[in-house]
N, C-alpha and C positions, 0 to 999 in steps of 0.2 A: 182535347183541351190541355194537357200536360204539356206535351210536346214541345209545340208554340212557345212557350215559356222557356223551356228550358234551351230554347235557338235565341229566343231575346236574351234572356243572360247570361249565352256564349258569348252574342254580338256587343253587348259593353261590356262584359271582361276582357275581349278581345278590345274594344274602343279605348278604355280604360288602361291596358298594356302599350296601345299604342301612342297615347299622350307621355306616360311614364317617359317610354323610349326617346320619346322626340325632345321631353323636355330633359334629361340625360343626356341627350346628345348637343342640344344645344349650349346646357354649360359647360359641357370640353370643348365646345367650341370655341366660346366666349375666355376661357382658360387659354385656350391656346393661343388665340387671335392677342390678349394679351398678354400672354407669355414673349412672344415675338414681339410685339411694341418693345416692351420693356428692353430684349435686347437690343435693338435697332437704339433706341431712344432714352438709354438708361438715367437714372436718376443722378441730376448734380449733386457733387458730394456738397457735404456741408460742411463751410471755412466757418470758423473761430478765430475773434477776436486775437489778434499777436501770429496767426498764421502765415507763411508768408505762401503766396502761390507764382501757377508762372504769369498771370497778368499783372501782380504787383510790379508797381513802376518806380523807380527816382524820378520825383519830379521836380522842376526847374526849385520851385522854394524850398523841397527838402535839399538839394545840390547847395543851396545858399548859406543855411542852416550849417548843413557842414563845414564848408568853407568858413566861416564865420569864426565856426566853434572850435575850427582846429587850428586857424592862426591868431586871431585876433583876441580873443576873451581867455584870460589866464592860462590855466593848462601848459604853460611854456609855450603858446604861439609864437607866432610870427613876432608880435608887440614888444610880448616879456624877451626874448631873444635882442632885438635892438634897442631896447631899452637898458639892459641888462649889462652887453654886451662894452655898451659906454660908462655905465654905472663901473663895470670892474675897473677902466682905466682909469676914471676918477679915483677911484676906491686907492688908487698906486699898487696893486693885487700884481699886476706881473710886471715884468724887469727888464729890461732890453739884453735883446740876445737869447732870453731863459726859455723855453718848451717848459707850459707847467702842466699839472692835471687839474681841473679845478672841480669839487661836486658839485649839483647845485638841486638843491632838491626843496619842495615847498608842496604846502598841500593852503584847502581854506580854513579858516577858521571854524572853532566848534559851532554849529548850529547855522553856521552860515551855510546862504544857498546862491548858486551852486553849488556841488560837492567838486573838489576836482583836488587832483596829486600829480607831480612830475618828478621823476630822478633820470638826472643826466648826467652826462661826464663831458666835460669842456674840455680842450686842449688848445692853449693860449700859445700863440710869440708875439711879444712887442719886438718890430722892428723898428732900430733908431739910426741916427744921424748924428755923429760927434755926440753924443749921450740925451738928444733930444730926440721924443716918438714922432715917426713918422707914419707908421700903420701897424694896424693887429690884424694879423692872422687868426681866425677864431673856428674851430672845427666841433663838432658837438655830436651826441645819438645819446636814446634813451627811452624811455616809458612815461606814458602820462595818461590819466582817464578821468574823466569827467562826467559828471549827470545832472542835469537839468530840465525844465520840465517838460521839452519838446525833445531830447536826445541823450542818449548815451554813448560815449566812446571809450573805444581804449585804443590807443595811438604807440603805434611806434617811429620814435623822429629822427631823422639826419639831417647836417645839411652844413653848409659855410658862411661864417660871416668876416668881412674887412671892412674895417672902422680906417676911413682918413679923415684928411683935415685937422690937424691938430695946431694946426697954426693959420690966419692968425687967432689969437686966446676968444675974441669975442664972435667969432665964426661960427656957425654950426657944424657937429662932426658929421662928415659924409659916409652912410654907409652902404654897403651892396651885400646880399643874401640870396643863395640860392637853396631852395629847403626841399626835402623831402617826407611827408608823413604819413606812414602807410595805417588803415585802423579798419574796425571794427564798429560798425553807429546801429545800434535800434532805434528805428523813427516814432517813437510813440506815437505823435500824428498821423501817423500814413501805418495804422493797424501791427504798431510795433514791426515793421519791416528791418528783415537785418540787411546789410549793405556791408558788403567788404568793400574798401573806397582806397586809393591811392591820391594824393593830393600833390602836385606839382607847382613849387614856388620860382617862379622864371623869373631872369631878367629884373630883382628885384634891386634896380640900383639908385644911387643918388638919394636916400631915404636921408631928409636932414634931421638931426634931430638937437637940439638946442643945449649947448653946455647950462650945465649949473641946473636948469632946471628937467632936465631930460626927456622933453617931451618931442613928439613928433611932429616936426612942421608940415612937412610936403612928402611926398615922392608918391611914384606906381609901382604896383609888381603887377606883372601878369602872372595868372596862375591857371592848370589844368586840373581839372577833376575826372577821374576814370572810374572804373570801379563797376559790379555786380551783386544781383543780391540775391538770398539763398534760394529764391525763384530759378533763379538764369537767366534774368535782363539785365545785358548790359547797357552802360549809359557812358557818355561823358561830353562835357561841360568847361566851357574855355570862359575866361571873365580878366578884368584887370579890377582890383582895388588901388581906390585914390584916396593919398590920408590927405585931409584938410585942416591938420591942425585941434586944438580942443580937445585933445580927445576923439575925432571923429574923421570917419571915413565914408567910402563908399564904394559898394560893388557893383561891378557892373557885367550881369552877367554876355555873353555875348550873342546875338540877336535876340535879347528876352529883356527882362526888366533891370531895375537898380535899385540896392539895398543898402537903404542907410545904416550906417551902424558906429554905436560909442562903445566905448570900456569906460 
């Protein structure tokens, strides 16, 4: 009678040893089986807000944005440039015959928004005719940055401008600019993306802009936008802006949309 007993609970210590085992083996298995997923299939990292990665993109509106914000609206654009550029002849500022150096620096007012600053260094010739102007020569670079609440930039500018038309008095003066502005933009909207951007102002001639009161009547520039951002996409972007007077223009990007736009 002993015996018997002691063979039955050999056979489940033994049974019992071998559930252990299998269930031991099974979760190295299940270990390994996912161990291997995991590399095969590993875990997307996780972006944060302001991160820039490589499928961040420029996209057509943020391309607009800039363009916008580096000629058109204060900052020393495109605007303040031919606007400016007639203001100094007005002003009698340079001299026929003379190479000057002129500064020109300006920032916004306390509390106002945008934020923006530019210093630049102008280099003037009024060319004349028996002591009467015929054209300025106007050449210019410098630094300017800006922050608003879709973008940040800081720019650096070059580029040319020639004022005719000075006669006759009740005419508008004709201007032609060719710009260069290389910068810097965080797109707050597009997850704070940085963008290193080169801006190309083409072909930017015939801009009238109306004695005495100095505003801009007419003209196109065509302009090119290139540029990368800290991802590695590159992008770029051809458009023409058309001023209409008022205060007001329009871009137009090229086979995409058009953006109205005032100062």
């Amino acid at each position: 009678m002993f015996k018997p007993k002691v063979k039955q609970q050999m056979k489940r210590t033994v049974r019992k040893k071998s559930l252990v085992l299998k269930s031991v083996i099974a979760i190295l298995i299940g270990i390994t089986v996912y161990a291997c997923n995991d590399k095969n299939h590993p875990a997307e990292p996780e972006t944060k807000p302001g991160e820039n990665t490589a499928s961040s993109k420029v996209t057509e509106a943020d391309a607009a944005k800039i363009a916008t914000n580096s000629i058109l609206v204060v900052n020393s654009g495109l605007v303040h440039q031919v606007v400016l550029s007639v203001k100094t002849i007005a002003a009698q500022v340079t001299k026929c015959g003379v190479q000057q150096t002129i500064p020109v620096k300006g920032s916004n007012q306390a509390g106002a928004a945008p934020t923006y600053s530019f210093d630049l260094t102008w280099i003037t010739k009024l060319n004349c005719a028996s002591s009467a102007p015929t054209q300025m020569d106007l050449s210019f670079k410098g630094d300017s940055k800006y922050d608003s609440a879709d973008l940040n930039g800081k720019n650096k500018e070059s580029g040319k401008v020639t004022v005719t038309g000075f006669l006759p008095p009740n005419d508008p003066f004709i201007v032609t600019t060719a710009d260069t502005v290389i910068s810097t933009h965080i797109i707050k909207g597009n997850s704070g993306l940085v963008v290193d951007s080169k801006l190309f102002v083409k072909s930017a001639s015939n801009i009238l802009v109306q004695k005495g009161t100095y505003a801009i009547v007419s003209g196109v520039v065509n302009i090119t936008l290139t540029g990368s951002t800290a991802g590695g996409q590159s992008f770029e972007y051809k458009g023409t802006i058309t001023f209409k007077g008022n205060k007001k223009a329009t871009l137009q990007i090229t086979g995409g949309k058009a953006y109205e736009i005032t100062w």
